[in-house]
N, C-alpha and C positions, 0 to 999 in steps of 0.2 A: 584456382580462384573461383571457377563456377560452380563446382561441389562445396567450397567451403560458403559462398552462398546460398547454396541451397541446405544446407545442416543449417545455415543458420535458422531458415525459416522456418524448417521441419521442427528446430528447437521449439520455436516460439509458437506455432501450431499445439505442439506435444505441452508444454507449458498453460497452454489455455485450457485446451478440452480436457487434462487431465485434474484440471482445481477442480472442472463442472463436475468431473467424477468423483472426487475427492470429497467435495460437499454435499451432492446426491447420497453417496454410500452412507454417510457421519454423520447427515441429519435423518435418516430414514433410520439407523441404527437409536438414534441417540432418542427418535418417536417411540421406539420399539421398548425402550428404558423408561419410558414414561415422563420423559425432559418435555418443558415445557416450549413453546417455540420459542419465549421472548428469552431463554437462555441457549436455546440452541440458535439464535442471532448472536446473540452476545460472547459466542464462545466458537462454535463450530465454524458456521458461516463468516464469523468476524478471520477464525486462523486460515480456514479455505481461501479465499479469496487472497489472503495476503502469504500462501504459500508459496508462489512461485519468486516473490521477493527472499523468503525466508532460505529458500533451499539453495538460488543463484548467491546469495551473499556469505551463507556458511560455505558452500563448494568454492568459490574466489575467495574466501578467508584462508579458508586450507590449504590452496592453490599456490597460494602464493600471493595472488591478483587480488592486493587488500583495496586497490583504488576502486576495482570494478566492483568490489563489496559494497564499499563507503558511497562512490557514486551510485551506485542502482537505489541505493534508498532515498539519500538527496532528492536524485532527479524523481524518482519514484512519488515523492511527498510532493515534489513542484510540479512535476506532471499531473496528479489525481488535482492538484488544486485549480490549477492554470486550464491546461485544455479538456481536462475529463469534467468539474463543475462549469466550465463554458461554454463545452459540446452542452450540456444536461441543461444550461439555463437558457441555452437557443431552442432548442429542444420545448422547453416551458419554464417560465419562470420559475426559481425555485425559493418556495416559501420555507422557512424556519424557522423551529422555535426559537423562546427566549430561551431554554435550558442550553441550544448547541451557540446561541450568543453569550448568553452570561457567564457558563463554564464548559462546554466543552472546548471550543476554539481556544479562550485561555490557558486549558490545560496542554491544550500543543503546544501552543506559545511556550510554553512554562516549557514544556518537556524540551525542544529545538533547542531552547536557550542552555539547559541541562549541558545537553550533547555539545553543542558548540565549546561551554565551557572546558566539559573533560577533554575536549578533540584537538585544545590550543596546544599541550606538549607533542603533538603530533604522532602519538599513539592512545588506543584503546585498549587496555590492559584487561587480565582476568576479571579484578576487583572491578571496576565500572561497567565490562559487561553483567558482572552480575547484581549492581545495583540496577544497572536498565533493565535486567530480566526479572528482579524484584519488585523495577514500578510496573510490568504492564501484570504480574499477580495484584498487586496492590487496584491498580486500573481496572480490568476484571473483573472483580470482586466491589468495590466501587459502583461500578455501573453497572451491578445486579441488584443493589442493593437499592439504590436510585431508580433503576427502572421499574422496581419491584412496587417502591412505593409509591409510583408516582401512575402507573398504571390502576392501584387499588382509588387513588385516589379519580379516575377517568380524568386526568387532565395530560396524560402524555402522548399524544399521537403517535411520536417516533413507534411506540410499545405495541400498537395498532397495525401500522403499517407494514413494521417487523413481521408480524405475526401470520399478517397477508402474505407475506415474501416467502414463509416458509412454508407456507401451505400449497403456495406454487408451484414449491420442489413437488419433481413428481416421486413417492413414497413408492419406495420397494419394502416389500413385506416378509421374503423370504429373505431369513437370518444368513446365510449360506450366498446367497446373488449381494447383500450389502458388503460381509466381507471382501469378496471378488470385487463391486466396485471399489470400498477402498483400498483395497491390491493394487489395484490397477492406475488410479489416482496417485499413490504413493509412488510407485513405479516411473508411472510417466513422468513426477513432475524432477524427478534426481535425475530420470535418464535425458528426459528435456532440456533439463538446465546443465547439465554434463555435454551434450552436443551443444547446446548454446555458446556457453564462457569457451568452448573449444573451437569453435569456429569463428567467434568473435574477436578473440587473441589473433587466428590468421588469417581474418579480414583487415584488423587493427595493424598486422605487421605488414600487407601490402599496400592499405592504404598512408601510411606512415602515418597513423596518429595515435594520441597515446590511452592508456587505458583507461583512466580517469573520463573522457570524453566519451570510448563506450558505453561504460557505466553511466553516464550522466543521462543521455539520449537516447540510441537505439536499445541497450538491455531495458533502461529505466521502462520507455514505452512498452516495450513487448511485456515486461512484467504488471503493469497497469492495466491490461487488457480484461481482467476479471472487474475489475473494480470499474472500468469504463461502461462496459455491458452491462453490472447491474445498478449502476448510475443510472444510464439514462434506457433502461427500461422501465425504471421507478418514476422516473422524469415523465416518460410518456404514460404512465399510467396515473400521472399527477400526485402521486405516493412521494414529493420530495422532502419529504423529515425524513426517510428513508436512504435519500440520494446523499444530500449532504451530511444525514449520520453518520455513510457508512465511510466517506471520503475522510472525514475526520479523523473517525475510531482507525480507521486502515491507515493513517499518519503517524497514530500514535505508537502503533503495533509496529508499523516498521522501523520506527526510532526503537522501542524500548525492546519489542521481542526478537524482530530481525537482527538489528548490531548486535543484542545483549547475549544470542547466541552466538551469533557469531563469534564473539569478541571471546567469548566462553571456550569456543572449539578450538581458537587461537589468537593469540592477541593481536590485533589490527593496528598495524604500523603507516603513516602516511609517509612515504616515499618524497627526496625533498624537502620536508617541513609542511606543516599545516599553512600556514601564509604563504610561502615561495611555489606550493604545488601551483596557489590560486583556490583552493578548495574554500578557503575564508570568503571569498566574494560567493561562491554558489552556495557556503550556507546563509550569508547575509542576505541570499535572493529569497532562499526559502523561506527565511522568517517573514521577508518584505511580502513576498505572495499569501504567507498565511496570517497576516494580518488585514489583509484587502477581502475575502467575506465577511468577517468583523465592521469594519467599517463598512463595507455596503448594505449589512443587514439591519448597522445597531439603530435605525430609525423607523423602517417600515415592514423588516425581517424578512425582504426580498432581492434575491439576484433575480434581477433583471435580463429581458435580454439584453440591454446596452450593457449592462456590466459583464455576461457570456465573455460580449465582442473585445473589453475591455483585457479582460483573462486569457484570452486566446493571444490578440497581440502580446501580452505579456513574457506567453511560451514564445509566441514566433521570434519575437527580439531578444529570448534569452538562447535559443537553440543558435540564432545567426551570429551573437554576441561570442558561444562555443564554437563555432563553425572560423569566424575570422579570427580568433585567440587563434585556434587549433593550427 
């Protein structure tokens, strides 16, 4: 029991600092190609960050473990909205644009509601994960194209502060040392999350609870922990079009790119039924949390701190809500 808690930690350590590698090597690489930064946010740093999601829910797709797949992203999307934008508006209130009020949040909205719909037969088939892997091309590409114009035009901050973000990474210039870092990045984050879902399963079978609640909670958090740090490091640099950008975009990716490969690698069965698992009420929470920035922004384009504290409780009452189901 005490080894298999400690692999799990070691997962979720090995899962963190191996995105930071992952992102380092890809955007230093991707400088060296002559990429600009507001695409190497848009692409690089957007899939880094959200790879330790990506690689835990294709390895529990394949696994077997399609709950702990389905939930990592769930709770994944409800985590980054709930306590990762709450940490980040305690931190400093976080100002937004009207582009991530007007369409991006709607297009989560739109996308959540997507998924929920194909998820009601209680599986995810070839065919829908490769429509979901075809919206976040479609997304992508969208929101380079948007970015592109709206930066020529000097009215997009998000485009701005992106471009701070990536100038932070620190730049390796040797072609040969970027490789090795993304070696190493890539390495970590499969062997990370291979010790993780592995010691998670016999933690999950000592403490009798079932894998869906894994997935929802302790994987979901440990997989959020990139997106958390560069939340509210943005937060603290007062950079927050940045913050809540990037929480957004990383909601979307983990619905359309996370399941849509998954689903790809092998089709995601829900275990039970899609209503009888319960999984209907935690995506009805998700849509219910990602529609609460929306409304707190759509008047003054600010989370608040009271709204943080508001978002926080929200986790706390849904974790406890999992904890006495469970």
């Amino acid at each position: 029991m005490t080894l298999n808690l400690v692999l799990f930690v070691v997962g979720f350590i090995m899962l963190y600092y191996s995105a930071g590698w992952l992102v380092k090597g890809s955007s230093s690489l991707a400088q060296s190609l002559g990429l600009t930064p507001l695409v190497i946010g848009l692409t690089v740093v957007a899939f880094g960050t959200s790879a330790p999601e990506l690689v835990v829910s294709i390895m529990s797709s394949v696994k077997g473990k399609s709950m702990i797949a389905v939930g990592n992203v769930v709770g994944s999307n409800i985590c980054n909205i709930t306590l990762v934008l709450g940490i980040s508006a305690l931190v400093h209130p976080i100002r937004g644009s009207w582009a991530v009020i007007q369409r991006d949040i709607p297009i989560m909205l739109g996308v959540s509601l997507y998924l929920l719909a194909i998820s009601l037969n209680s599986e995810i088939g070839r065919l829908e994960g490769a429509s979901l892997f075809g919206g976040i091309i479609i997304y992508t590409c969208f929101n380079y194209y948007i970015s592109v114009k709206e930066s020529k035009q000097k009215t997009h901050y998000e485009s701005i502060a992106f471009a701070h973000a990536i100038n932070d990474i620190e730049y390796i210039a040797s072609k040969s040392k970027q490789i090795i870092w993304i070696t190493a990045g890539i390495a970590g984050v499969v062997v990370g999350a291979e010790i993780l879902i592995d010691s998670a399963v016999a933690v999950m079978k000592v403490f009798g609870v079932n894998e869906k609640f894994i997935g929802l909670t302790i994987v979901a958090l440990g997989t959020s922990l990139p997106e958390l740090a560069t939340s509210v490091v943005a937060a603290l640099r007062k950079e927050t079009d940045i913050s809540i950008g990037n929480l957004v975009g990383s909601n979307v990716f983990n619905m359309l790119s996370v399941l849509g490969v998954a689903a790809l690698a092998k089709p995601i069965t829900i275990p039970g039924g899609f209503v009888h698992s319960g999984l209907l009420v935690d995506y009805l929470f998700m849509i219910f949390v990602s529609v609460l920035p929306w409304l707190m922004m759509r008047k003054m384009q600010v989370v608040t701190r009271r709204d943080g504290i508001i978002l926080l409780s929200c986790y706390v009452g849904y974790v406890l809500y999992l904890i006495i189901k469970t």
